[in-house]
C-alpha positions in Angstrom: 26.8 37.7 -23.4 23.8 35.4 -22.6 23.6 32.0 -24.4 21.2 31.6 -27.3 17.6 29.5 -26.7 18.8 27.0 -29.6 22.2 26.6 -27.3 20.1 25.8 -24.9 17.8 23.6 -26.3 20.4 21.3 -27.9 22.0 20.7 -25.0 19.1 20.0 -23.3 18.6 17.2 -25.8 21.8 16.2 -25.7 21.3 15.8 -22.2 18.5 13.5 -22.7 20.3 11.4 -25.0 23.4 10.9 -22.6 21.3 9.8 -19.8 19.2 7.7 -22.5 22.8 5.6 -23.5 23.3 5.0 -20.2 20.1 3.7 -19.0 20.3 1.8 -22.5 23.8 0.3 -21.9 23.0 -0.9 -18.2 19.7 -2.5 -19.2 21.7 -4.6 -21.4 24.5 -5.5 -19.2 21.5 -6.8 -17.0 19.4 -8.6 -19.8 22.2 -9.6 -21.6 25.2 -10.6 -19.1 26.7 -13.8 -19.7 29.2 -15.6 -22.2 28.5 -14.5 -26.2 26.7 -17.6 -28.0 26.0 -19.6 -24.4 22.9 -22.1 -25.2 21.9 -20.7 -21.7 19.2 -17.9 -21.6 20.2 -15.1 -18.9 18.8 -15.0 -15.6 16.0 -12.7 -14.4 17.4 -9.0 -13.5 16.7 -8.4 -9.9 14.2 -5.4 -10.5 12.0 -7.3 -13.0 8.0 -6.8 -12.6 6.5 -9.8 -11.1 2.8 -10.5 -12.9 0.4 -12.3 -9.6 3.0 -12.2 -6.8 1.7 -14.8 -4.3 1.8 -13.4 -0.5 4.1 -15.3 0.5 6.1 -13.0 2.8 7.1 -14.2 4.9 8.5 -17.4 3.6 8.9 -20.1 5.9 11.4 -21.9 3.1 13.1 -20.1 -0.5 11.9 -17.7 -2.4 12.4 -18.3 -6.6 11.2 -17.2 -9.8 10.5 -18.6 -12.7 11.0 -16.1 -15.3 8.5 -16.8 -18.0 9.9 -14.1 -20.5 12.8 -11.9 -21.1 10.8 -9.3 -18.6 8.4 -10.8 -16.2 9.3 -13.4 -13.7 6.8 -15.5 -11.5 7.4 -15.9 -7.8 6.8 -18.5 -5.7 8.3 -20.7 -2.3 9.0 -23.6 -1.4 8.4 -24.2 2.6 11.6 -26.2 3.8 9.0 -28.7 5.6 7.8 -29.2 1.9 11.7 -29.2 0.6 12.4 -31.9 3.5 9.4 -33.8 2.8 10.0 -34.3 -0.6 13.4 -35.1 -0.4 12.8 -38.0 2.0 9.8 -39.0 0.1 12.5 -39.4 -2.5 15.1 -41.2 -0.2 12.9 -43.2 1.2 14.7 -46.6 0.8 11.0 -48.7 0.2 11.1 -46.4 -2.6 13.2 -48.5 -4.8 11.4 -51.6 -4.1 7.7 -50.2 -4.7 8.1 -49.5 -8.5 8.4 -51.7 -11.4 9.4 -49.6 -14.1 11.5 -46.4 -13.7 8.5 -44.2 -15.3 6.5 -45.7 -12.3 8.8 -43.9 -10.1 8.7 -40.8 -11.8 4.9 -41.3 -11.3 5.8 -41.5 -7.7 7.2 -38.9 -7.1 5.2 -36.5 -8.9 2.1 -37.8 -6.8 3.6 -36.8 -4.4 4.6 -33.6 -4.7 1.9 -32.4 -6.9 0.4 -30.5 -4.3 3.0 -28.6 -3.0 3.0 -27.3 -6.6 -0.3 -26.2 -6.9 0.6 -22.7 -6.1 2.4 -22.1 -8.2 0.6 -23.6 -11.3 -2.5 -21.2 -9.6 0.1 -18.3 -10.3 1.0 -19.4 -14.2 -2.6 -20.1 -14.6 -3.7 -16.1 -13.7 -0.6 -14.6 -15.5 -1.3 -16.6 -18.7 -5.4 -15.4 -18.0 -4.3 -11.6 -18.0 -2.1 -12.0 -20.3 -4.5 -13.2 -22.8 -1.9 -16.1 -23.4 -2.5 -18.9 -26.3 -2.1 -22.5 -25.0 0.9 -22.2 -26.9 1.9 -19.2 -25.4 1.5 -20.6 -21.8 3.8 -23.6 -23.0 6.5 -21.5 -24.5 6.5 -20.0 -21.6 6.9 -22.5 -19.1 9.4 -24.6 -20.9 11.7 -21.8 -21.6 12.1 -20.9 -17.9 13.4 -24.0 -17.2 15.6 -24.0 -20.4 16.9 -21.0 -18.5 18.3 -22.5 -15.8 21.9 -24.0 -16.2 22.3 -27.9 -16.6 23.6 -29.6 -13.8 24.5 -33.5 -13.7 22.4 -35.0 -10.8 24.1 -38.5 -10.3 23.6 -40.9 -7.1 27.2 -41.9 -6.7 30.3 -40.2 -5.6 31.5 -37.4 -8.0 34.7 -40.4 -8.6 32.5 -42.8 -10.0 32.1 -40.8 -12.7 35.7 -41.5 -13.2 34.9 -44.9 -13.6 35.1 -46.3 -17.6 31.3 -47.8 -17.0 29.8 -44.2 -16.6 32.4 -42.1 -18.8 30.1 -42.6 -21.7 26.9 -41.1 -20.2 29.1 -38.3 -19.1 30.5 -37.8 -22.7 27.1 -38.7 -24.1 25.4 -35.3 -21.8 28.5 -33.0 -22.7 27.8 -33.5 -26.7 24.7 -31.5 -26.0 26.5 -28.4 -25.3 28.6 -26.3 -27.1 30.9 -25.9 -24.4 31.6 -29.2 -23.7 32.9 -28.3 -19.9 30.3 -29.4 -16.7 32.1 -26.6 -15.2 30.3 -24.2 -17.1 27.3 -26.0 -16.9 26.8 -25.8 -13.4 28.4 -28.5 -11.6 27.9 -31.4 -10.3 25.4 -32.6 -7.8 26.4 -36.3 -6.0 24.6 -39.0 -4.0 21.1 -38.3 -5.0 19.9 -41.8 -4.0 18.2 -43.7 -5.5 18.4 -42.4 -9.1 19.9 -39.9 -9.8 17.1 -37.8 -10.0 15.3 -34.5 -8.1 11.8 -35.0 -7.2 9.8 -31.9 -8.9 9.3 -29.6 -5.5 13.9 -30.0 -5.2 13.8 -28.8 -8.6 11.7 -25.7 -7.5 13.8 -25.7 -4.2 17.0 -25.5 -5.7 17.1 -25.0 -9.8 19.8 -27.7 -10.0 18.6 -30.2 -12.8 19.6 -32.4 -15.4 17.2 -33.9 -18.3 15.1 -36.0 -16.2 14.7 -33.7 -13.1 13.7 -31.1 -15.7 10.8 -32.8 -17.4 9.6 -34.2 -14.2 8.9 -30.9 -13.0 7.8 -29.5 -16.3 5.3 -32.8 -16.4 3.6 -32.1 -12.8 3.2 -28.2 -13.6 1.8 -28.6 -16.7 -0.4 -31.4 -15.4 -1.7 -29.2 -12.9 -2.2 -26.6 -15.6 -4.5 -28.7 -17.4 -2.1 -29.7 -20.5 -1.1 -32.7 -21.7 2.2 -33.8 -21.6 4.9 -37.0 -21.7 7.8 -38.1 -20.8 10.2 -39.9 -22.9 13.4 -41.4 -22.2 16.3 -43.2 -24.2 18.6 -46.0 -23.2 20.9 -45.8 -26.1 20.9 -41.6 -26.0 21.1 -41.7 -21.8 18.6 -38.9 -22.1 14.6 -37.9 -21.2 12.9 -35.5 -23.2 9.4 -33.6 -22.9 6.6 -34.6 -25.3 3.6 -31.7 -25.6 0.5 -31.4 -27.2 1.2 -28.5 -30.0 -1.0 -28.8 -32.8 0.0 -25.7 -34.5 4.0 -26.0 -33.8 4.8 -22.5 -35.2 8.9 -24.0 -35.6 7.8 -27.3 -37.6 10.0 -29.4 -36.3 10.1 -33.2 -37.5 10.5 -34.4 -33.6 7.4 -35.7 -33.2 6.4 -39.0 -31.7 2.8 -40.9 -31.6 1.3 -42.2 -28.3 0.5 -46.3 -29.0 -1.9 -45.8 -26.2 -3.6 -42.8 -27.1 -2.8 -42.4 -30.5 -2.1 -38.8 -29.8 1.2 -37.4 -31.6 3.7 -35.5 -29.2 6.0 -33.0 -30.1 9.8 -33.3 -28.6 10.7 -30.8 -26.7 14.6 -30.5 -25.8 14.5 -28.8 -21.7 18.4 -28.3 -21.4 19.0 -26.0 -23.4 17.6 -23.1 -25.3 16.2 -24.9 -28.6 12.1 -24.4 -30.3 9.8 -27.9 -29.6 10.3 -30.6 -32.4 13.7 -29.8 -32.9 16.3 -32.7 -31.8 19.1 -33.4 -34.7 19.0 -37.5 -35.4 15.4 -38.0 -33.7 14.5 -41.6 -34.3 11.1 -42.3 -32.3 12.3 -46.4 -31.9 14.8 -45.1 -30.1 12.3 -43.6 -27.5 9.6 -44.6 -25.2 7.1 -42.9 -23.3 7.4 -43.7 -20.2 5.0 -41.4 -17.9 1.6 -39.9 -19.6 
């Protein structure tokens, strides 16, 4: 006896629901994957829509994205010649006796590599355009991809001297940002990045290894290039650098703010290693920071 139309129909629906679960369920595993209540925002699915793809095939150097939302990611590469170039720029043992102060250095080495950025701040720059992006918008943007990318100590000793008493309190000092508490888990190690411990911006690109100051380094040249104003501060007693932005309407209203003595311009802290809104920082006390690139 031939089947009902309602028979039929319901199982047609039923169908459509089955294969909508599944496509569901895998998008998920993809967006989502990763250890529950990790400070770390997951990487970029492999099948994500690029907004302003530069033609850079083929690239003489790494390809990598910057994902600038849950969905869209930005491409861009880094020639090895550029890699190599800034890394000896970096190296380069006149280096350490050309600067005065260490935010001269970072100064440096953002000169430096500026340019070989500049392609990709030309990327951001159209994306945030078609996107009808807020200034805030672009920054949110920006600062969370690199919140996305897992911390990684960058030290310029051995990975035993951080076995040594002098430096176990920086180490502790950088875990007790993170829930975990385990480098393991926060991406390892990198040793003997002479002079300072420290990526210059176009390594950061390179490899997406990067601790505090690495991180705002490279945030600081982009967004220079971009056109918005930014700082760098860093903290003896904390062992730490932070970002400082420009965000007059900070939709979070966080109390991290700290004022320019140059410029008179307030800044609003802006943690980079992990996954937390600008002007929050638990126990911000602005003597205890100092602006050190602007």
């Amino acid at each position: 006896m031939a089947r009902p139309w309602r028979y039929w129909f319901m199982a047609y629906l039923l169908l459509l629901a089955a294969l909508f679960c599944a496509y569901f369920g895998l998008h998920q595993k993809a967006e989502f994957h990763g250890p529950a209540g990790s400070s770390f925002l997951p990487p970029v699915p492999e099948d994500a829509p690029e907004l302003f793809p530069p033609q850079i095939e083929p690239c003489p150097g790494v390809v990598s994205y910057l994902q600038v939302s849950d969905r869209t990611r930005v491409r861009y590469c880094i020639p090895e010649e550029s890699y190599q170039a800034g890394k000896a720029n970096r190296q380069s043992s006149n280096f350490f006796y050309s600067f005065q102060t260490l935010g001269d250095y970072y100064r440096l080495l953002e000169i430096h590599d500026a340019p070989e950025l500049s392609r990709l701040a030309s990327t951001v720059s159209k994306f945030a355009l078609n996107r009808g992006l807020s200034y805030q918008d672009i920054l949110v943007s920006l600062v969370y991809s690199i919140q996305r990318i897992e911390y990684t100590f960058v030290h310029q000793g051995s990975h035993a001297d951080f076995q040594l008493y002098s430096l176990d309190s920086d180490h502790a000092k950088s875990l007790s940002r993170f829930p975990s508490g385990n480098a393991c888990q926060l991406g390892g190690c990198c040793e003997k990045v002479d002079p300072l411990g420290i990526f210059s911006p176009v390594e950061v690109a390179y490899h997406q290894l990067a601790d505090c100051d690495s991180r705002v380094l490279f945030l600081h040249c982009l967004l220079g290039l971009i056109g918005i104003p930014s700082v760098i501060l860093i903290s003896e007693i904390e062992a730490h650098a932070l970002l400082g932005v420009y965000l007059p309407n900070n939709p979070w209203r966080g109390d991290a703010v700290v004022t320019d003595p140059v410029t008179q311009k307030n800044y609003v802290v802006w943690e980079t290693t992990s996954a937390i809104p600008p002007g929050i920082y638990e126990g911000f006390y602005p003597e205890n920071w100092k602006i050190v690139v602007r």
